[in-house]
C-alpha positions in Angstrom: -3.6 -19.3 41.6 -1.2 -21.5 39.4 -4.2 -21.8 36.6 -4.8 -17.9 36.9 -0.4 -17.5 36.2 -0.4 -20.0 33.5 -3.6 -18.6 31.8 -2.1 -14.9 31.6 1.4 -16.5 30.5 -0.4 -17.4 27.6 -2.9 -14.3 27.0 1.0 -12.7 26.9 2.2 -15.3 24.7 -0.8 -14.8 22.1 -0.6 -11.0 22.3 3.1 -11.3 21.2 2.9 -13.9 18.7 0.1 -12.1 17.0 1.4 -8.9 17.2 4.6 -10.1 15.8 2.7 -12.0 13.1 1.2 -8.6 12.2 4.4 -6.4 12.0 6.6 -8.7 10.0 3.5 -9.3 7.8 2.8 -5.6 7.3 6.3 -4.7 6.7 7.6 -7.6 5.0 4.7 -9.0 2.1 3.8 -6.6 -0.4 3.2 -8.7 -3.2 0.3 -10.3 -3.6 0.1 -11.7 -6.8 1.6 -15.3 -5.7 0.5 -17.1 -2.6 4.1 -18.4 -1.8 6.6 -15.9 -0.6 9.0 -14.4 -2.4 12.5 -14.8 -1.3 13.0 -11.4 -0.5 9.8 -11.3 1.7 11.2 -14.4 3.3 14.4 -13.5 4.2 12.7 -9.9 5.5 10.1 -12.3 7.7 13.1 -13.9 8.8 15.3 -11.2 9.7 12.0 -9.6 11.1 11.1 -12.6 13.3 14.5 -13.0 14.8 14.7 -9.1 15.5 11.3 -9.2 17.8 12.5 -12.5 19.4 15.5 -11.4 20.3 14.3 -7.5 21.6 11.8 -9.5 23.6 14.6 -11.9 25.7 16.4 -8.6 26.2 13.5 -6.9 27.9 12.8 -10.4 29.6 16.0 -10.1 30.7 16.5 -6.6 31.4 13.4 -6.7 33.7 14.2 -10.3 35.7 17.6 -8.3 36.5 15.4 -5.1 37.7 13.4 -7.8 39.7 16.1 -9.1 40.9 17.7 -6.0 42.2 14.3 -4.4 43.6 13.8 -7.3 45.7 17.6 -7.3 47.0 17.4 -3.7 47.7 13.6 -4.6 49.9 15.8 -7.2 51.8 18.9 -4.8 52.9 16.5 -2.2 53.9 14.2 -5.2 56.5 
């Protein structure tokens, strides 16, 4: 059971990281005619990057709390 948890832990991980990949790519690089990034395009990837992290602990935590308080409500009511 632990390999089947750990396996979908990282099928969620991938998802994220390429969908966050593909956001911040799309909305950030729109200048192709260098290979390296401008500044501006890094500083957007940045800002970008820290935006998705940082909405994703918020619903990690925003859901751990409604765990948390769907399992003490199950316990009052045994």
């Amino acid at each position: 059971m632990t390999k089947v948890i750990e396996k979908k832990q990282m099928q969620d991980f991938l998802r994220m990281y390429a969908n966050l990949a593909e956001k911040c790519f799309n909305t950030c690089c729109n200048d192709f005619t260098s290979k390296a990034l401008s500044s501006k395009e890094e500083t957007c990837i940045m800002n970008c990057t820290e935006k998705f992290i940082k909405h994703s602990e918020r619903v990690g935590a925003r859901f751990a709390e409604y765990n948390a308080d769907a399992m003490n409500a199950s316990q009052n009511q045994s």
